[in-house]
N, C-alpha and C positions, 0 to 999 in steps of 0.2 A: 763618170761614165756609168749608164745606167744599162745593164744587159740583160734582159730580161725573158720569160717566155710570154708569150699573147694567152690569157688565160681562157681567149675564145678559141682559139683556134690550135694552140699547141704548140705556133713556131716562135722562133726565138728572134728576138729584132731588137734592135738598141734605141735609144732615145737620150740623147746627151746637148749639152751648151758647148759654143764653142766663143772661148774669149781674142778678142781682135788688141792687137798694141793701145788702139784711141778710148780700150774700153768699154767697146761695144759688146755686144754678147747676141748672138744670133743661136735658135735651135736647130742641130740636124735631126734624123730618123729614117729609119728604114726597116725595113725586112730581107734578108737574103736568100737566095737559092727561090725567089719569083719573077714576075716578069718585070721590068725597071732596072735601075740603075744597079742593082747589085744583084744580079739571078743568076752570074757566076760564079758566085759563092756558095758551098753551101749551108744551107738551113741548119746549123749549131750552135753552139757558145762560141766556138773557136770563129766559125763564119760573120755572126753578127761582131765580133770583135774586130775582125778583121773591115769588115762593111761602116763599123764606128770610124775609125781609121781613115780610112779612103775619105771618107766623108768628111771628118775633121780636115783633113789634107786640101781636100779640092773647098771648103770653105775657105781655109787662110790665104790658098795662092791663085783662088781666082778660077780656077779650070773645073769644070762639071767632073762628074766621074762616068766613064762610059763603060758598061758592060764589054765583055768579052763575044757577048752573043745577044744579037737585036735581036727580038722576037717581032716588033710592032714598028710595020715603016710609019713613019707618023703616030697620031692618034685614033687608036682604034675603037670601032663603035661599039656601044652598046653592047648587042647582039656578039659581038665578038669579044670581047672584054666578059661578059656574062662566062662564057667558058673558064676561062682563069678563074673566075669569081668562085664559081660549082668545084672547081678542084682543089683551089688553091684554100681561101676563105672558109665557105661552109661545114667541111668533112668533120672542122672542131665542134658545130654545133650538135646540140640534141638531136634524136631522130625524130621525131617532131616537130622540129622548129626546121627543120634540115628540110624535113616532107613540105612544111608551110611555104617558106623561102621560094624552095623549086616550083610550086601551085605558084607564086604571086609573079617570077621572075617569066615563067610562061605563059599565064595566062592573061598579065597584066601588063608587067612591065614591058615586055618586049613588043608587041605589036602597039603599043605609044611611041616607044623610045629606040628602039632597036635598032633602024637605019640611020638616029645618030649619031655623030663620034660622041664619046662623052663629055667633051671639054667646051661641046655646043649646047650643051640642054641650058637653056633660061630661065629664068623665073617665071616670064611668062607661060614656059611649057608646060610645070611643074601644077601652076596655075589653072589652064586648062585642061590638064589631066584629074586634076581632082573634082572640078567642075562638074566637068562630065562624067565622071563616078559617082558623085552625092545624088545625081539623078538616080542612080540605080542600087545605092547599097548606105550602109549607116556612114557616118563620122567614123566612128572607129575603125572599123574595115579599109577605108581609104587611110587614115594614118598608119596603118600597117602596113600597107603597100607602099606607102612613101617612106617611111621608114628601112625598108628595103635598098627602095631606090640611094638613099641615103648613106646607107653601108655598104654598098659596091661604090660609088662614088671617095667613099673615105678610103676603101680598102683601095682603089684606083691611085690616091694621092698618096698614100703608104710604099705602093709599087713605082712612085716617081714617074707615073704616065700623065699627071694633070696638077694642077694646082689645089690649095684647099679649098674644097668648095665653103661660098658665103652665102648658098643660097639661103633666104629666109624660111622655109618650110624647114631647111635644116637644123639652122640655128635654134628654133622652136621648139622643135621632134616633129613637124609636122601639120594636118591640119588639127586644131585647138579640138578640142572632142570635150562633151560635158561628161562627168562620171554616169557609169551604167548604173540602171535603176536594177537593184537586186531585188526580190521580194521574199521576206521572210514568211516561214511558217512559224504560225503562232503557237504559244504554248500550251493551249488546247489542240491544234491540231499533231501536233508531234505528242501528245499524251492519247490521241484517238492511234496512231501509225502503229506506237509502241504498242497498243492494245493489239491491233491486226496480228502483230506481228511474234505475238508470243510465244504459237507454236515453232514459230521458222528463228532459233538459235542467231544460224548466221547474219540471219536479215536483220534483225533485235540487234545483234553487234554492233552492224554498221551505222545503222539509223543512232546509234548513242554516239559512234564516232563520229557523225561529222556533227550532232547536237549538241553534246559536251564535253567533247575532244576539240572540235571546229576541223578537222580532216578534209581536203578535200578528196574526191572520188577517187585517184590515180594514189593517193598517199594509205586511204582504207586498202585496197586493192593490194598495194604494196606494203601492209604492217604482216610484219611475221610474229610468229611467238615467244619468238627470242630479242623481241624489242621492249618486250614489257618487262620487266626487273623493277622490287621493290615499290611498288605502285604507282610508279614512272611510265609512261610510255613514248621511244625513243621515233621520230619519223626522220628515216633513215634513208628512203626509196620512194620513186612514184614509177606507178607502172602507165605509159601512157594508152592510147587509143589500141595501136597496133601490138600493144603486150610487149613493149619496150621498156625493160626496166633501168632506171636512172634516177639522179638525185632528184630530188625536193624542188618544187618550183622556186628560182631564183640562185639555186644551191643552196640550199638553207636549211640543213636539221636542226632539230628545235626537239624540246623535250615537254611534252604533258603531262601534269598531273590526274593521274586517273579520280575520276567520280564515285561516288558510292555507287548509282543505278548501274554505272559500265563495268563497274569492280565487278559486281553481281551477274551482270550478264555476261563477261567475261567466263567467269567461274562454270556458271551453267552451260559454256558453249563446249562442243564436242571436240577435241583436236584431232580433226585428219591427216593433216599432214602438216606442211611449213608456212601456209598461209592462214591469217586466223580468219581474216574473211573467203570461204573458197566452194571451190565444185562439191559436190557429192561425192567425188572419189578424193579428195583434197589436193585436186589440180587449179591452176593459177586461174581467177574470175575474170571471167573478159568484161569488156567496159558497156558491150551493149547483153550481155547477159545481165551485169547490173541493174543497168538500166532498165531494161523490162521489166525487172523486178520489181524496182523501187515502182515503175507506176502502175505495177499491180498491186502488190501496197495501199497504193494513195487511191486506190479504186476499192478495195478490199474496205478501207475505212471511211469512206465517204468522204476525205477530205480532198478536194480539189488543188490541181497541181498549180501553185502560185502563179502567176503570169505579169509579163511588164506590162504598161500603156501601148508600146509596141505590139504585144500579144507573145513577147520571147520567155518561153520556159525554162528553167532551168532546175529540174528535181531536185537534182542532188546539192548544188549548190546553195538554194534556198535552203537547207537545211543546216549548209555549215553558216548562211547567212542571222540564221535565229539564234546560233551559237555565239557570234559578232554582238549581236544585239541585245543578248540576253544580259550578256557580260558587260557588256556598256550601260547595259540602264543601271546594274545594279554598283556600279561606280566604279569599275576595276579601271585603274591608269589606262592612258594611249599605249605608254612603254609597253606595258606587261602584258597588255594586249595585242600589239602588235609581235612582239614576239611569240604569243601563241597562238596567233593563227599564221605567222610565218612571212608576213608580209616586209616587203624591202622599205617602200615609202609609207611613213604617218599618217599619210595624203588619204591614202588607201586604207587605213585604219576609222580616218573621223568619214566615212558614208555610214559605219555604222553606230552613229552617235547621233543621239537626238533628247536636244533638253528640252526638259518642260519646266512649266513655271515654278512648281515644288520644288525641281533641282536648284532653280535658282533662288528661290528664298533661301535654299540650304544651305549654298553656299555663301549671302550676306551675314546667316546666323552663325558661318563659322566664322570669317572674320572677321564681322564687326560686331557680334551678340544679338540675343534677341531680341526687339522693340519688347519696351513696357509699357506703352502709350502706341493705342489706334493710330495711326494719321488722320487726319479730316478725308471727311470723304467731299467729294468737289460740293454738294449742298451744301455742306457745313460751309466750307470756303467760300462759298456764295453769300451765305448770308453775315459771317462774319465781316464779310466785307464792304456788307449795306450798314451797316452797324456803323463804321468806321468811315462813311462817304460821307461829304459835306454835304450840308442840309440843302444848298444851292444848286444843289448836284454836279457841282464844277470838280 
């Protein structure tokens, strides 16, 4: 028996095997004290034990288990189900992702899908929901909306109101997206920014944070002074959009070793208060205070703010991208690199890898030694080969 809390959301729900006389082994699960077959229990250790229980029980002898109190005559839509979702689901997530959700749940999902029940949506629905979105926004933007949709339909089959969904968008994550084209700054231009920047302390700090720390903007924002010990620096916190402070993208603190240049500019920076990046009076930096910053900055030193093919900017970003890249050209592991810029999947590590052909000589000379002997070059090949032709030419 598996009793566990939901490490999204906070509540506690079971997830156990239940073994049959012939053998068989089928899974139950649930969540208690929600809407479904056990929401009169409540949401505990002792509730979902008890919810295991029932569960185990009405698998071996046949009989559903039926709440004490229906909330849903039927199955309810969408649009009505979304409420449960907002109170029940979300409240565990970030405030951020909390803010995202609720954007995508009203402005998206619900006038597609709203007046269905949810046990109606099809594949073909899901289909031409995204359809008619890639008309007006990226690949990405639509898998995050279906990905939505995908997590109220799970959290639906959790609550025992539907089945598991098999739709394929599910199965997948969604629609397929190619990775996003980041663009780094180069290392003349972040040696032009660092110049800008030399009277402004604060701004000098950040700009090495996300260049040779790899920080992103929310993690700068949120490094305090009492994260650096012994020429470590601990990313502890991200402070998002709204000045919501919370873990590290992904939940992931990770530890940096500090640089010489950041050592230094560290030293030289003023301490006003608890933030090392911060206000004039050293209150907490807002994210478009930042930001203003950084592109006056990249105006101050003539260096233009990278852009995709798209035309999509991203200041700060591209700077912890040159960080990625710096470190990849010069041979540091995926491993070690993924752990320091904080990343969950590898996947998301190798965008910033790019071999060239010296990498790969260099890698033949380490494991198989280095040629002592040219190869022919295709002339030679040529005519060695007239050499060696029958004179008949057959």
């Amino acid at each position: 028996m598996a009793i566990e809390r939901d490490t999204r959301t906070g509540r506690w729900r079971f997830r156990s095997w239940v073994r049959f006389p012939d053998g068989r082994r089928d899974r139950v699960f649930g969540t208690p004290g929600v809407a479904g077959l056990y929401q009169d229990l409540p949401n505990s250790k002792a509730g979902a034990t008890a919810a295991d229980i029932r569960a185990k029980a009405a698998a071996l002898h046949g009989k559903a288990p039926t709440p004490t109190i229906n909330q849903w005559k039927g199955v309810p839509t969408l649009k009505d189900f979304s409420k449960t979702f907002l109170t029940g689901y979300l409240p565990g997530q970030k405030p951020g992702e909390l803010r995202s959700k609720r954007q995508i749940l009203s402005g998206h999902l619900l006038p597609a899908f709203g007046t269905m029940r949810i046990d109606e949506i099809r594949q073909h629905d899901v289909d031409a929901f995204a359809t008619g979105e890639l008309r007006r926004v990226c690949r990405k933007t639509v898998n995050n909306r279906l990905a939505v949709l995908s997590t109220l339909l799970r959290y639906a089959h959790e609550c025992g109101l539907i089945k598991e969904p098999t739709l394929r968008c599910f199965v997948t994550g969604g629609v397929r997206v190619k990775d996003a084209v980041i663009v780094a700054v180069s290392a003349a231009g972040v040696a032009r920014l660092l110049e800008a920047a030399a009277t402004a302390d604060s701004l000098r700090v950040a700009v090495l944070l996300a260049t040779e720390a790899g920080l992103r903007i929310g993690e700068i924002r949120g490094l305090q002074w009492g994260d650096i010990k012994g020429g470590v620096l601990r990313v502890n916190r991200a402070i998002d959009t709204d000045g919501n402070v919370g873990m590290p993208k992904h939940d992931k603190r990770r530890d940096v070793p500090v640089s010489p240049a950041l050592a230094a500019a560290l030293a030289a920076t003023r301490r006003r208060g608890l933030w090392v990046v911060s206000t004039s009076d050293g209150g907490m930096l807002g994210y478009y205070a930042a930001l203003d910053g950084l592109h006056r900055l990249y105006d101050a030193a003539g260096v233009p703010v990278p852009a995709s093919e798209a035309g999509v900017t991203m200041p700060w970003h591209s700077l912890r991208h040159t960080f990625g890249t710096e470190c990849a050209g010069r041979g540091v592991p995926l491993a070690t690199l993924r752990d320091l810029m904080g990343h969950e999947k590898i996947e998301t590590t190798l965008r910033y890898v790019t071999v060239n052909q010296q990498q790969k000589r260099d890698a033949i000379e380490l494991a198989f030694g280095r040629a002592t002997v040219e190869p022919p070059t295709p002339s030679d090949s040529n005519q060695q080969g007239e050499k060696k032709s029958d004179p008949n030419g057959i």
